[in-house]
C-alpha positions in Angstrom: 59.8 -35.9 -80.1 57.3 -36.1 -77.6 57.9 -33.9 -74.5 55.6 -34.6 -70.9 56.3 -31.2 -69.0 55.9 -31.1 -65.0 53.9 -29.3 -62.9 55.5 -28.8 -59.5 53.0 -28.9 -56.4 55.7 -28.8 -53.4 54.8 -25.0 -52.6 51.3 -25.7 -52.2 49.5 -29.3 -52.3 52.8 -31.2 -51.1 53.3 -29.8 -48.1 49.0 -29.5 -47.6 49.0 -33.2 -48.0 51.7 -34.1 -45.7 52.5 -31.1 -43.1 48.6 -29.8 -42.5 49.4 -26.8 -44.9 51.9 -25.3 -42.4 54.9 -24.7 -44.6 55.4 -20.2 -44.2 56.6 -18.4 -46.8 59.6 -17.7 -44.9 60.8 -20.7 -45.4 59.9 -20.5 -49.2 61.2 -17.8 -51.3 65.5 -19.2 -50.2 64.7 -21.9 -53.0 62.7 -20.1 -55.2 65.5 -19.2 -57.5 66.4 -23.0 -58.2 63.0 -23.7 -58.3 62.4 -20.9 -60.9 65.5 -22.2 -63.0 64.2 -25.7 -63.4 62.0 -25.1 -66.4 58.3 -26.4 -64.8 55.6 -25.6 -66.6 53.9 -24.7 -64.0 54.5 -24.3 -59.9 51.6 -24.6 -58.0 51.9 -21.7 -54.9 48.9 -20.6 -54.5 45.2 -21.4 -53.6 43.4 -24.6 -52.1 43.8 -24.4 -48.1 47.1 -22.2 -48.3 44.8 -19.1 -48.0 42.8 -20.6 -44.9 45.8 -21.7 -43.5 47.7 -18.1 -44.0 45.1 -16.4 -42.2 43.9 -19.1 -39.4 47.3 -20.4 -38.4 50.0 -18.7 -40.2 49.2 -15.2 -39.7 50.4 -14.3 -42.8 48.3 -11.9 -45.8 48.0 -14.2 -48.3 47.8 -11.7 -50.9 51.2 -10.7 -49.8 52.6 -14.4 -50.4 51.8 -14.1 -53.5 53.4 -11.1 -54.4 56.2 -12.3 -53.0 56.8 -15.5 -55.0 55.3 -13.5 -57.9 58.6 -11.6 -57.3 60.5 -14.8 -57.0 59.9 -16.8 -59.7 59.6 -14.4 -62.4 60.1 -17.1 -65.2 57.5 -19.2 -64.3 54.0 -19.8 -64.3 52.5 -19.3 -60.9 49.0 -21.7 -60.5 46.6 -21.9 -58.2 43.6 -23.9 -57.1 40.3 -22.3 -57.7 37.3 -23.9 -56.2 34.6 -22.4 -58.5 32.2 -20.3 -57.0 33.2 -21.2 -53.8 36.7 -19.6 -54.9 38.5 -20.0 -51.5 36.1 -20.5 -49.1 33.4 -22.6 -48.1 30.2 -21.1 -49.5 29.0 -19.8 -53.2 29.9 -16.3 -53.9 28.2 -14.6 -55.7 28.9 -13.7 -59.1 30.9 -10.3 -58.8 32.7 -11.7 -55.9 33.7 -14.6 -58.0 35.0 -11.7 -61.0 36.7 -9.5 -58.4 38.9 -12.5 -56.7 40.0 -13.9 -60.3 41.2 -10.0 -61.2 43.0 -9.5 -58.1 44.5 -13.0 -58.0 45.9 -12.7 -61.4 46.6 -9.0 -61.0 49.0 -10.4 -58.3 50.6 -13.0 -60.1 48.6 -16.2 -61.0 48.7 -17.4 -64.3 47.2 -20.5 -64.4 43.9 -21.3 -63.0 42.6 -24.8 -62.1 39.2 -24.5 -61.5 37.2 -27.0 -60.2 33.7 -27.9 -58.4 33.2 -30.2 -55.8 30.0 -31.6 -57.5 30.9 -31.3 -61.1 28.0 -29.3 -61.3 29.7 -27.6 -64.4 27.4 -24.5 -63.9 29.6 -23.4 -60.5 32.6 -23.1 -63.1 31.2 -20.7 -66.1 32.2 -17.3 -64.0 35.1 -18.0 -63.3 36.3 -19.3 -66.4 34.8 -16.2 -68.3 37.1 -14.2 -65.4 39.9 -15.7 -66.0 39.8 -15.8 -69.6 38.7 -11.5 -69.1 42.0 -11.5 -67.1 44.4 -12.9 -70.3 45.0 -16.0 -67.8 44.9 -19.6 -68.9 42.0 -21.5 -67.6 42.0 -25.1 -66.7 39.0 -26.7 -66.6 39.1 -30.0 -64.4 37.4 -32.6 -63.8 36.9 -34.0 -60.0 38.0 -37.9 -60.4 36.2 -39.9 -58.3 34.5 -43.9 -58.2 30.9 -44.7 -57.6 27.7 -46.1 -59.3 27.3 -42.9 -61.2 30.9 -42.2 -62.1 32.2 -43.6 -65.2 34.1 -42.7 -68.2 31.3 -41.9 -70.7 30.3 -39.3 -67.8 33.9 -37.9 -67.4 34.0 -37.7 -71.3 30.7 -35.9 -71.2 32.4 -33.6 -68.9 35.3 -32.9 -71.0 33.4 -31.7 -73.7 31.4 -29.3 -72.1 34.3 -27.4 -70.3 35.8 -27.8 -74.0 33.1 -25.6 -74.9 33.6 -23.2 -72.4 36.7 -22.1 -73.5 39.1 -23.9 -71.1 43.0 -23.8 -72.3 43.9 -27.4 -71.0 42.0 -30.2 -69.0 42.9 -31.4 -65.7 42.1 -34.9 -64.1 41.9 -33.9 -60.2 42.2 -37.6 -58.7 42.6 -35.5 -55.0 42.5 -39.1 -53.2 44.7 -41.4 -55.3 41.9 -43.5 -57.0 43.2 -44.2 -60.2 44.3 -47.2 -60.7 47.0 -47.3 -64.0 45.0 -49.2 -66.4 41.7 -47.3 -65.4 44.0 -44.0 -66.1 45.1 -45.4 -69.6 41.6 -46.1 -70.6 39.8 -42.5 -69.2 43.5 -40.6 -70.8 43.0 -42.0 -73.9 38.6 -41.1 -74.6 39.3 -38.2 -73.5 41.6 -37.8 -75.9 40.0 -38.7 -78.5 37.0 -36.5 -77.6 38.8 -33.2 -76.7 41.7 -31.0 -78.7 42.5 -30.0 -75.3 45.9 -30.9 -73.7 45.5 -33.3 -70.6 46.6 -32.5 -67.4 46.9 -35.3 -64.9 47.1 -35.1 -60.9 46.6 -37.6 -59.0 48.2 -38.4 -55.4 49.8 -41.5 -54.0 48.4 -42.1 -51.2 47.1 -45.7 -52.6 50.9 -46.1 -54.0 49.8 -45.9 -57.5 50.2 -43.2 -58.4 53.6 -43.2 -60.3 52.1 -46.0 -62.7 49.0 -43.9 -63.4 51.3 -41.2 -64.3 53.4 -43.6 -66.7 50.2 -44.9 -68.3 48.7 -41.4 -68.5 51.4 -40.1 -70.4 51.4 -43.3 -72.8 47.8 -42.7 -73.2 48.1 -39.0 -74.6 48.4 -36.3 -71.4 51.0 -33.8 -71.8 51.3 -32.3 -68.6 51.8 -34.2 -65.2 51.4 -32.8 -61.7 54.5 -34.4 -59.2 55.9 -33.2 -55.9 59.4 -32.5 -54.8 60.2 -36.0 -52.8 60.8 -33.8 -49.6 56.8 -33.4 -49.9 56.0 -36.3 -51.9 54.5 -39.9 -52.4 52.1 -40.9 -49.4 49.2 -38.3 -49.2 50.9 -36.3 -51.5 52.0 -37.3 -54.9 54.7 -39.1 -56.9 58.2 -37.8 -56.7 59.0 -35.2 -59.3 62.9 -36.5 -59.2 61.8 -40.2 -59.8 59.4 -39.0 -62.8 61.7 -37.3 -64.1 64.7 -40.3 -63.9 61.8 -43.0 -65.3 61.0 -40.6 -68.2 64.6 -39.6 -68.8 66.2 -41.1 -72.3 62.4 -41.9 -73.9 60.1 -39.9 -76.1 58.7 -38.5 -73.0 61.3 -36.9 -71.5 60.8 -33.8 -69.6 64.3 -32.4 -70.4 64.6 -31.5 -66.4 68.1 -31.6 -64.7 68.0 -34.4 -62.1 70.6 -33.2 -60.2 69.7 -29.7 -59.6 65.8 -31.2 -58.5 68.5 -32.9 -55.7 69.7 -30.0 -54.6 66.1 -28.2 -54.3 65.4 -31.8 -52.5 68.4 -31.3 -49.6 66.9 -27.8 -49.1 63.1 -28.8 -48.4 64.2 -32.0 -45.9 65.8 -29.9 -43.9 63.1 -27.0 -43.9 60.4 -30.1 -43.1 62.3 -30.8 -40.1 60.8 -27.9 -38.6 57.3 -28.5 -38.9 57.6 -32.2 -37.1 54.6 -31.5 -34.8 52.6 -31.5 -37.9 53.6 -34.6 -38.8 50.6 -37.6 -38.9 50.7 -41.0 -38.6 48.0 -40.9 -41.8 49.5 -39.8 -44.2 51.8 -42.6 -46.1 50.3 -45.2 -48.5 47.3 -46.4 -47.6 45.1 -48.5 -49.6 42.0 -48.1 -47.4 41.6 -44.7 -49.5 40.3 -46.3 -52.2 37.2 -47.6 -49.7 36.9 -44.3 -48.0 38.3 -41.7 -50.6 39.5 -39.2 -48.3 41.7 -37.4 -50.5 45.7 -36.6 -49.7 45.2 -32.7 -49.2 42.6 -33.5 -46.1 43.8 -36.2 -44.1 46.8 -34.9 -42.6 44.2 -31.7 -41.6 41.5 -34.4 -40.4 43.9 -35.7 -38.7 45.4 -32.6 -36.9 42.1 -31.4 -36.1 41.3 -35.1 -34.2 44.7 -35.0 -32.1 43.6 -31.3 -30.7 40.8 -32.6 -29.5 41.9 -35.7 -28.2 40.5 -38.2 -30.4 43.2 -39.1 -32.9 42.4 -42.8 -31.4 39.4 -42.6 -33.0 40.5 -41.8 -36.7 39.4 -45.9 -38.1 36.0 -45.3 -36.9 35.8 -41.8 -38.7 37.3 -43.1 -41.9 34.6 -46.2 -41.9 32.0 -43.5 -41.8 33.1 -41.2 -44.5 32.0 -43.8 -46.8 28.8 -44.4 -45.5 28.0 -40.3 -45.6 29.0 -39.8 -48.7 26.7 -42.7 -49.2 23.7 -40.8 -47.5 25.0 -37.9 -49.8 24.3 -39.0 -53.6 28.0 -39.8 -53.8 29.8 -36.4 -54.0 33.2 -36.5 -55.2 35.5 -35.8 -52.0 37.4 -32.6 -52.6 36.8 -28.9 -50.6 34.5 -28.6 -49.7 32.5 -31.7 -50.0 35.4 -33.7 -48.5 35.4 -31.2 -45.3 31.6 -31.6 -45.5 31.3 -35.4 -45.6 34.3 -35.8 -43.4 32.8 -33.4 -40.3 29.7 -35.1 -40.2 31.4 -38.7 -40.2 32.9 -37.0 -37.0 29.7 -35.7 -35.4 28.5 -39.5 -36.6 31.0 -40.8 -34.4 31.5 -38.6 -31.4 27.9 -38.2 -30.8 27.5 -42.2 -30.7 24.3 -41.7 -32.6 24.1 -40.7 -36.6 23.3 -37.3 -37.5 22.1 -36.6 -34.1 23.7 -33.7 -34.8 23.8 -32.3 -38.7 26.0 -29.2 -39.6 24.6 -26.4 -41.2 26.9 -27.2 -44.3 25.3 -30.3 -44.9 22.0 -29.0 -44.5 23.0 -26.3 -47.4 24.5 -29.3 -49.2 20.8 -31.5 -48.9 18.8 -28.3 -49.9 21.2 -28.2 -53.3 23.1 -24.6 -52.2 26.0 -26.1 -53.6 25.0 -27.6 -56.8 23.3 -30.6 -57.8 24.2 -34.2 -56.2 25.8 -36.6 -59.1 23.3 -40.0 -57.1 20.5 -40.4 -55.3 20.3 -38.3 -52.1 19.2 -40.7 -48.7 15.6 -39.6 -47.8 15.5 -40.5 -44.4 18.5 -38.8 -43.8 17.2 -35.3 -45.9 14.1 -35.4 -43.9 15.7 -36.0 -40.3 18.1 -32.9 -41.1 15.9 -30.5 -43.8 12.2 -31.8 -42.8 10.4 -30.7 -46.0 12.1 -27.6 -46.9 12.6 -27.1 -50.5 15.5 -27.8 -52.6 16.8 -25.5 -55.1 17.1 -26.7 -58.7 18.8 -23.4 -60.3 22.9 -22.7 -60.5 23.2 -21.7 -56.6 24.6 -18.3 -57.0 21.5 -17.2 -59.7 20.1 -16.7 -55.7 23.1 -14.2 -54.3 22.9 -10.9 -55.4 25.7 -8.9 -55.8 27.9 -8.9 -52.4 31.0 -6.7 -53.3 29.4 -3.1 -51.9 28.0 -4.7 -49.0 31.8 -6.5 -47.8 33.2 -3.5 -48.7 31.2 -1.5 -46.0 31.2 -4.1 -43.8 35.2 -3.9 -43.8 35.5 -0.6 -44.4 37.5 0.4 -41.1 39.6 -2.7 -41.3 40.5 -3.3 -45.4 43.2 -1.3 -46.6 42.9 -2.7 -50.3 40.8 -4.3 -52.4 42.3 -7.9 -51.1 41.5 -7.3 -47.7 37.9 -6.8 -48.1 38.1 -10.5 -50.5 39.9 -11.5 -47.3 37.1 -10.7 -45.6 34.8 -12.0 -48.0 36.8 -15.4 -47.6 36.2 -16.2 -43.9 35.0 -12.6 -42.5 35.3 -13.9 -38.7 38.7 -14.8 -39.3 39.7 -11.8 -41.1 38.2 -9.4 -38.8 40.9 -10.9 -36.3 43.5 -10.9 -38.7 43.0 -8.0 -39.8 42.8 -6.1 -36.7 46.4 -7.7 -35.0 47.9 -6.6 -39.0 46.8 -3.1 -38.9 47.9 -3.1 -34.8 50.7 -4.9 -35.4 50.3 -7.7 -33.2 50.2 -10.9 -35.6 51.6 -13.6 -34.3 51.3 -17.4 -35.8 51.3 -20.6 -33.8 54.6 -21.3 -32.5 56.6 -24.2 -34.2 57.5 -26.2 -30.5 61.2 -26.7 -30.5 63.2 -30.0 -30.4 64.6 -30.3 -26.7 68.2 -30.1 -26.6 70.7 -32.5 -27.8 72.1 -35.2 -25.7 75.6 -35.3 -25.5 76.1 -37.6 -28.6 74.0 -34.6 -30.3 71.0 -36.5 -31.4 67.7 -34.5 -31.7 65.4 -35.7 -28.9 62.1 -34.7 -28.2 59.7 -34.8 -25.4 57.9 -38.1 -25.4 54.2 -38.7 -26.1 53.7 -42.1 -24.8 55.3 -43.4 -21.5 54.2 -45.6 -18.4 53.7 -44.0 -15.3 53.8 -46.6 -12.0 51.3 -44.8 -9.0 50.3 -46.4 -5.5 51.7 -49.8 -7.0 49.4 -49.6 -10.2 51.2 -48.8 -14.0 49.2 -46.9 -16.7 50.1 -46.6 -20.2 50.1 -42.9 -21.0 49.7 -41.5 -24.8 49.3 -38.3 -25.6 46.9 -37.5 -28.4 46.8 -33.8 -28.7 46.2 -30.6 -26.8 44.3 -27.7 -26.1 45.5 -23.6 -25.7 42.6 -21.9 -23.0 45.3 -19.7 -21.9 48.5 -19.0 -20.3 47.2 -20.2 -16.8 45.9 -23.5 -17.6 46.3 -26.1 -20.4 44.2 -29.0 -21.6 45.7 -32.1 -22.7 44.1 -34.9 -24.3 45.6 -38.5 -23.3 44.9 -41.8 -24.1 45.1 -44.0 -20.6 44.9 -47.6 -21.0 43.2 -47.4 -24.2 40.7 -45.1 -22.8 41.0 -41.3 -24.1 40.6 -38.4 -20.9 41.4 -34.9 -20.2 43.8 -33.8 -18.2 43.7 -29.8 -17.5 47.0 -29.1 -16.0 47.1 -25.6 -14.3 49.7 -22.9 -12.8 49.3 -22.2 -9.3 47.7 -18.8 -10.5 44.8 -21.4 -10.4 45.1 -22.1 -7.0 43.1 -20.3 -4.5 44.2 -19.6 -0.9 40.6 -19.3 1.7 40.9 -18.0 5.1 41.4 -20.0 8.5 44.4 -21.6 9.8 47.9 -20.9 9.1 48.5 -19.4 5.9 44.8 -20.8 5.1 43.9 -24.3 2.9 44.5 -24.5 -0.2 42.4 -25.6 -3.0 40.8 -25.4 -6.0 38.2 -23.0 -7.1 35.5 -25.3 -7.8 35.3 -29.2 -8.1 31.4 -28.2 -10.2 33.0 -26.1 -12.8 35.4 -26.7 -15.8 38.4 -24.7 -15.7 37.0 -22.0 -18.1 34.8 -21.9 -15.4 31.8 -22.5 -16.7 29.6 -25.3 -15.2 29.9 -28.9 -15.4 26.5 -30.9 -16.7 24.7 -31.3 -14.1 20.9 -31.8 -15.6 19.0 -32.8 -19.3 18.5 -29.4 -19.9 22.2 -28.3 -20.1 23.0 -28.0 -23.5 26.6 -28.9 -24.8 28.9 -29.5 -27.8 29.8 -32.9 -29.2 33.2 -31.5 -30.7 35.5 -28.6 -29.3 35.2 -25.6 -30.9 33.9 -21.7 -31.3 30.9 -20.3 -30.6 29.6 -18.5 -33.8 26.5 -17.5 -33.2 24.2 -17.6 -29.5 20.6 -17.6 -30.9 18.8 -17.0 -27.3 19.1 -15.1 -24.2 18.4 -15.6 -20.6 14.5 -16.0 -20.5 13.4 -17.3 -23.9 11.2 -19.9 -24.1 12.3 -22.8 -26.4 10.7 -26.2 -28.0 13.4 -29.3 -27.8 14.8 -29.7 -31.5 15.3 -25.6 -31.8 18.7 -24.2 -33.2 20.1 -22.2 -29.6 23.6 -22.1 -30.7 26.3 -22.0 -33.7 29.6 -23.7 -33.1 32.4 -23.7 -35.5 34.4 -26.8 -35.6 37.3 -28.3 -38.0 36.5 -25.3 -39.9 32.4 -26.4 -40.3 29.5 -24.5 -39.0 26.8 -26.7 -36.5 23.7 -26.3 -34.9 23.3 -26.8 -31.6 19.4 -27.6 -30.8 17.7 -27.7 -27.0 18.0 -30.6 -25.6 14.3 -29.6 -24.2 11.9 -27.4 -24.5 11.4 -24.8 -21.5 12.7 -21.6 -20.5 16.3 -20.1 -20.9 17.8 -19.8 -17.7 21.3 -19.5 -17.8 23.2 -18.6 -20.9 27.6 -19.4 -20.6 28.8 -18.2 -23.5 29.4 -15.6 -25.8 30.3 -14.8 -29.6 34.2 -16.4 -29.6 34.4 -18.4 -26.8 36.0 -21.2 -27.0 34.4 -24.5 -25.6 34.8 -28.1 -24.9 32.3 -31.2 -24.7 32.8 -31.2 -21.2 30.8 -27.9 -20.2 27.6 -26.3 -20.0 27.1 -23.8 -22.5 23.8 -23.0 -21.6 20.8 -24.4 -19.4 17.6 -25.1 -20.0 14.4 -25.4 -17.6 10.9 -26.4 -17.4 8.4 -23.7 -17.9 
């Protein structure tokens, strides 16, 4: 008989598609032992943006979650998500970086790798399927599913074959945005079949509300192993329900032999766990057929959407998902998954919030354009390569043939901060980040984000909380309030980012620490510091030649100083925002006069971050 087994993705991609990758380990390894007694083939923990998360939000080593579930599921395959030589992050590695993070991951517990590349440039995957077959691991070579004028099944067949040859242990169909459509998935499941001896894996999320029926036709068609989420963490952005898988599959030739009831138990545990994430929660993140127009897959848009409420411009998420499309257009039609999805999807932003199309162009997608991440499936936009590259030349080689060896050089570059091999690939990962992290670990001091509490029961003991959108009646005149999101400057003052009559503002509300007390009269008048200055305290615009950001974010990088003369066009600035790197150029060219900020500040469209003059 004919047996489908289930991979289970609620530990990692589930709660990633639906919760912003917030779920701690904490909150984890109670269920693990029911979760380990199931009989999965596989449980996907590890990988993807749960390592990101760990360190930016979480505050947790994410080598040390994976010992721990290593621990905790000691009769089941642990996977992961690899993203070929850009492993974790959001760059190529080089080639003993690549080697070193496969060791170490499956030193500390991963079995199964699925490795993937955003381009299906195939040469981004031959490292680290050599390490992982070095390791005694089982590699999973996978294909990026995704619909254009270049994409079609002879290609994805072509595909197959050559990570066939590589040496891959199974296949994996990674439809990250839910664009399968059943019949489609009968018809790509079945020449793949009959090209490859390899066993078929098949993920795909549900965000269109498909994806159960691609799974049923998949498994008809000849793939052996499906990828489902726990219904706490399923359908929507994430995938189809393991439970109701498992009850359609039940009785037939492809039954996956799991117990029902003891997936409902696992089920009660998780839907109470979720209720403590609720702030995470998006209004983007059920079925939603306009993904299979603007692609964005399930494990981004409950992040894109995060990242738009904190800076107040969740009301703007339509106009952002109209523009992926046309991007990813401009692009040569990438296949949206990390990081090409983070990269087409933070330009559509800039698109957006600028008011003007690639007024501003991030450094990734200038990478991207120059082929530092691999080679573009269509036809890259011209107009578009020479307003953000000019004529600068584009790489034709495998991307990491270019990067020397980098493990010696992290190393001393981490040396008073790593304890162990997996803090300097921390480092290596997102070495701004770490150095933070890293720094609070060895002192002690980590602290996550705090999880805002529900406000305390009425008397009939329902859980309220504090409400987000309300009418407020002042000097005879009613607004309609929303809140969209907010900011964290500090303990003495607060942005918050409201939508008022349609119209999204600011408010900064401040402690009366912020108040200042001048002399004269009794007891003096009271006011605030300075009408011409934000509440960071830097200065308001005031002139063309103050130079700003389009997008809240950190400062990465200040490329002048006080006194420098600059022509208008020239980079003066790095900002990092939604986890991208951009350029910020002079608005003008003149002399530096006035430079705000410094390496980590934080900032906010609404200041100066530096001024320019004529000279």
């Amino acid at each position: 008989m004919a047996k489908v087994h289930v991979t289970e993705l609620v530990l990692r991609d589930g709660h990633q598609s639906l919760i912003a990758t917030r779920l701690r380990t904490e909150d984890m390894l109670p269920i693990c032992a029911q979760l380990d007694a199931i009989g999965f083939w596989s449980l996907e923990a590890w990988g993807g943006a749960t390592f990101d998360a760990c360190v930016r939000y979480l505050k947790e080593d994410p080598w040390e979650r994976l010992k721990k579930l290593r621990k905790a599921l000691p009769n089941t395959r642990i996977q992961m998500l690899l993203r070929g030589q850009n492993l974790l992050g959001y760059r190529h590695y080089a080639d003993d970086v690549v080697s070193a993070f496969v060791q170490k991951s499956a030193d500390n517990g991963v079995d199964v790798f699925r490795i993937f590349d955003a381009m299906n440039d195939l040469r981004n995957l031959r490292v680290s399927i050599e390490a992982v077959k070095k390791s005694g691991k089982h590699a999973e070579g996978t294909i990026s599913y995704t619909t254009s004028p270049v994409h079609d099944i002879p290609h994805f067949v072509s595909l197959a074959k050559e990570l066939e040859a590589m040496g891959c242990d199974t296949l994996a169909i990674k439809d990250m945005a839910g664009l399968l459509t059943p019949y489609t998935t009968g018809e790509l499941v079945s020449a793949l079949s009959a090209a490859i001896k390899l066993p078929i894996h098949l993920h795909s999320h549900a965000t269109s509300g498909l994806a159960a029926m691609c799974l049923l036709k998949g498994v008809e068609a000849g793939a052996s192993i499906i990828d489902t989420s726990n219904s706490s963490f399923g359908e929507g952005a994430s995938h189809a329900s393991t439970e109701s898988i498992v009850a359609a599959l039940a009785g037939t030739e492809y039954d996956t032999g799991l117990s029902l009831s003891a997936l409902q138990e696992i089920t009660a545990y998780f839907r109470e766990v979720r209720k403590k994430y609720w702030q995470f929660e998006s209004d983007f993140t059920g079925v939603d057929t306009r993904v299979l127009v603007n692609q964005v897959p399930g494990g981004m848009i409950s992040n894109l959407s995060n990242q738009l409420k904190e800076q107040g411009a969740l009301d703007r998420m339509d106009e952002v998902l109209a523009e992926i499309p046309r991007v990813r257009e401009d692009l040569g039609f990438p296949p949206l998954v990390t990081p090409t999805s983070q990269i087409v999807g933070t330009q559509a932003v800039l698109n957006v919030m600028t008011g003007a199309r690639y007024k501003s162009v991030t450094n990734e997608v200038k990478n991207y354009l120059l082929g530092q991440y691999g080679k573009a499936p269509g036809t890259i936009n011209t107009d578009v390569k020479s307003l953000a590259v000019g004529n600068a030349e584009t790489i034709n080689c495998r991307p990491a043939d270019l990067i020397d060896h980098e493990m010696d050089k992290l190393r001393a570059e981490s040396e008073k901060l790593a304890k162990t091999e997996e803090d300097v690939l921390t480092y290596a990962m997102f070495p701004d980040l770490a150095k933070t992290f890293l720094l609070e670990r060895n002192a002690g001091s980590l602290k996550p984000e705090a999880l805002l509490p529900k406000e305390k029961t009425t008397a009939s003991s329902a859980p309220r909380y504090a409400p987000n959108e309300f009418k407020v009646t002042l000097h005879g005149e009613t607004f309609h309030i929303k809140l969209t999101g907010s900011g964290h400057r500090g303990e003495e003052q607060r942005p918050f980012y409201v939508s008022v009559d349609g119209v999204a503002e600011e408010v900064i509300v401040e402690t009366l620490s912020e108040i200042e007390v001048s002399g004269g009269g009794k007891g003096g008048d009271k006011k605030k510091s300075s009408s011409a200055n934000t509440s960071s305290g830097r200065p308001r615009p005031s002139h063309e030649g103050c130079v700003t950001t389009a997008m809240p974010g950190t400062i990465v990088e200040v490329k002048v100083k006080a006194g420098d003369k600059v022509t208008a066009g020239d980079a003066v600035l790095v900002i990092e925002a939604m986890k991208m790197e951009n350029e910020i150029q002079a608005p003008k060219s003149g002399i530096v006069v006035a430079v705000h900020v410094k390496k980590g500040d934080t900032v906010t469209p609404d200041e100066s971050l530096l001024e320019i003059q004529p000279g």
